[in-house]
LOVEXDREN-361143 format. One record per residue (C-alpha): residue in three letters; x, y, z. Coordinates in steps of 0.2 Angstrom, whole numbers, plus 5000, padded with zeros to 4 digits. Example, Ala and Ser with C-alpha at 12.3 -4.5 7.8 and 13.67 -1.06 7.14 Angstrom:
% residues 2
ALA506249785039/SER506849955036/
***
This chain:
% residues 215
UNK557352455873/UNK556752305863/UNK555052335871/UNK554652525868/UNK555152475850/UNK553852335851/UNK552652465855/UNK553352615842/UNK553052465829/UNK551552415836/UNK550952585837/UNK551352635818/UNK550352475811/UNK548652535822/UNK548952705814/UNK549352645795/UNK547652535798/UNK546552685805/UNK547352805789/UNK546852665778/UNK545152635782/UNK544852825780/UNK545552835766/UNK544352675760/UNK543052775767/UNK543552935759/UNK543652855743/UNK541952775745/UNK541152945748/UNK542053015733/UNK541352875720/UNK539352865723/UNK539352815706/UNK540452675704/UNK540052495699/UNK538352415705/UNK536652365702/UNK535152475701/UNK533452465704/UNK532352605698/UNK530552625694/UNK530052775681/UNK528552895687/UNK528352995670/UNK527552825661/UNK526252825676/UNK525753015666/UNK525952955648/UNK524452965637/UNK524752745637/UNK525352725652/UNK525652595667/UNK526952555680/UNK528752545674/UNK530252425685/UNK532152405678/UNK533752365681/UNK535352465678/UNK537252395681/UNK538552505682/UNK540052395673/UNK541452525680/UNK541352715683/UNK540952775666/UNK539952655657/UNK538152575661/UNK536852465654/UNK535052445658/UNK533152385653/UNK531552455660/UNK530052345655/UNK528252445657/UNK526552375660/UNK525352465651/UNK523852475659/UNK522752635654/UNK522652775643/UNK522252945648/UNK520552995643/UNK520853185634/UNK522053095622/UNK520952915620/UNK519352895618/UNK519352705625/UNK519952625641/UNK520352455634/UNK522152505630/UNK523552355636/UNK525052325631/UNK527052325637/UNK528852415633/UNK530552375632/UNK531852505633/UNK533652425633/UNK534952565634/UNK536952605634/UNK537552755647/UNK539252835647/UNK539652945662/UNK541153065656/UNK542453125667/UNK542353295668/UNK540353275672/UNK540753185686/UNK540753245706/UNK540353165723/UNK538253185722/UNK537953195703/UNK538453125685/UNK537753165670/UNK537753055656/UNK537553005637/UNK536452865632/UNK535852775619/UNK534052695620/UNK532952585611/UNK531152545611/UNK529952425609/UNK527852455611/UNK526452345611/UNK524652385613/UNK522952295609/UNK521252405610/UNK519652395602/UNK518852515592/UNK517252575579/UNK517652545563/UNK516552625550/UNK516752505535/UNK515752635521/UNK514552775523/UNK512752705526/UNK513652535533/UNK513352465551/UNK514852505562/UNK515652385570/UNK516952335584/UNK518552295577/UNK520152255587/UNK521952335582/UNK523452285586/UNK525152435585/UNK527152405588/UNK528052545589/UNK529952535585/UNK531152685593/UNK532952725597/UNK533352895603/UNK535052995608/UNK534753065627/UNK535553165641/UNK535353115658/UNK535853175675/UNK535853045690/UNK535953135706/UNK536353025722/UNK535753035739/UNK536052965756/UNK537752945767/UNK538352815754/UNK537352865739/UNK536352725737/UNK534652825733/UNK534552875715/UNK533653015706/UNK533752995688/UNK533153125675/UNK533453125654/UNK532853195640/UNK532953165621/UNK532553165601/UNK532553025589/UNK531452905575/UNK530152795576/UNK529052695567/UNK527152645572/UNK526452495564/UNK524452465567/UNK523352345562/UNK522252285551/UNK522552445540/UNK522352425522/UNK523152585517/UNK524752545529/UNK525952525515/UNK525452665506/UNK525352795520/UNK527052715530/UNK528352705517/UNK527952815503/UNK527452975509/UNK528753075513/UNK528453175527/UNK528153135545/UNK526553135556/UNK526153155573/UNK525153005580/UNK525052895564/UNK525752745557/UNK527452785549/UNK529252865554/UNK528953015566/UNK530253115577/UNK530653015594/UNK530453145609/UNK531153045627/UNK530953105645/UNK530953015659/UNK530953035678/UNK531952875689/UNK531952855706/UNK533152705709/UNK534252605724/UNK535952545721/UNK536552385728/
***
């Protein structure tokens, strides 16, 4: 008696352990996006009109919220939007993500985010001091200051997830600072409208395309 409930014992504790490891495994199956670090790369700066190779790092602090920094090397700019090839320079885009629940599923979240922006680039280019003058080669220098409100969608692959497709879009302000410019302050801070692709506040339009790995 005392041994066939041994083995009834015995028999219930292999079964509780089997249920909870598929349970554990059900669980992991059901939560791709749960806490963990990301490493992505973003294709779409590789296609910006300054562009270059872009590497960052995302950690999930728990199911719903998310921080991250992508830092870009910029290396180029496309010839039908600059005339010169001696474009170099760098980003830095920190940003917050929060994952709500009910956007939540087993292969996909979207998500809120708040980004920043920081751009450098150095180029050389002709500069035409007054009519009849001989022109010259002047070097400038523009910083461009951004933050943007975006919505994202990560989409995850593979038996545990771990491959990352990540796609946003968004609108925002920004500021482009370039110099030397004399007529900076003028043209920056007291006209009162915005420009597209001058020194001054502008609208902010994001995209970008991720693919990432999670640790």
């Amino acid at each position: 008696m005392k041994k066939h409930v041994l083995l009834a014992i015995s028999i219930l504790f292999m079964s509780g352990v089997v249920v909870a490891q598929d349970e554990k495994k059900t669980v992991e199956k059901k939560t791709f996006n749960r806490k963990g670090l990301i490493l992505n790369t973003t294709l779409s700066s590789l296609t910006e009109p300054e562009g270059g190779p872009t590497w960052g790092l995302e950690y999930r602090l728990s199911e719903s919220v998310a921080i991250g920094v992508d830092a870009t090397a910029i290396l180029y700019a496309l010839p039908e939007t600059y005339n010169d090839d001696s474009r170099r320079g760098f980003r830095v885009r920190p940003e917050i993500k929060l994952f709500p629940s009910w956007w939540r599923n087993q292969h996909r979240a979207f998500y809120l985010s708040l980004m920043g922006t920081y751009k450098q680039t150095t180029y050389e280019d002709i500069r035409y001091p007054m009519p009849g003058a001989i022109e010259y080669l002047q070097k400038f220098k523009k910083r461009v200051y951004a933050g943007s409100a975006n919505l994202g969608l990560q989409r995850y692959f593979g038996e545990q997830g771990r491959f990352i497709m990540d796609l946003y879009v968004g609108v925002g302000l920004r500021h482009r600072r370039t110099t030397p410019n004399d007529s900076y302050y003028s043209e920056s801070w007291e006209t009162p409208f915005f420009r597209i692709d001058e020194d001054g506040f502008n609208p902010q339009f994001a995209f970008g395309f991720k693919l990432g790995y999670r640790f």
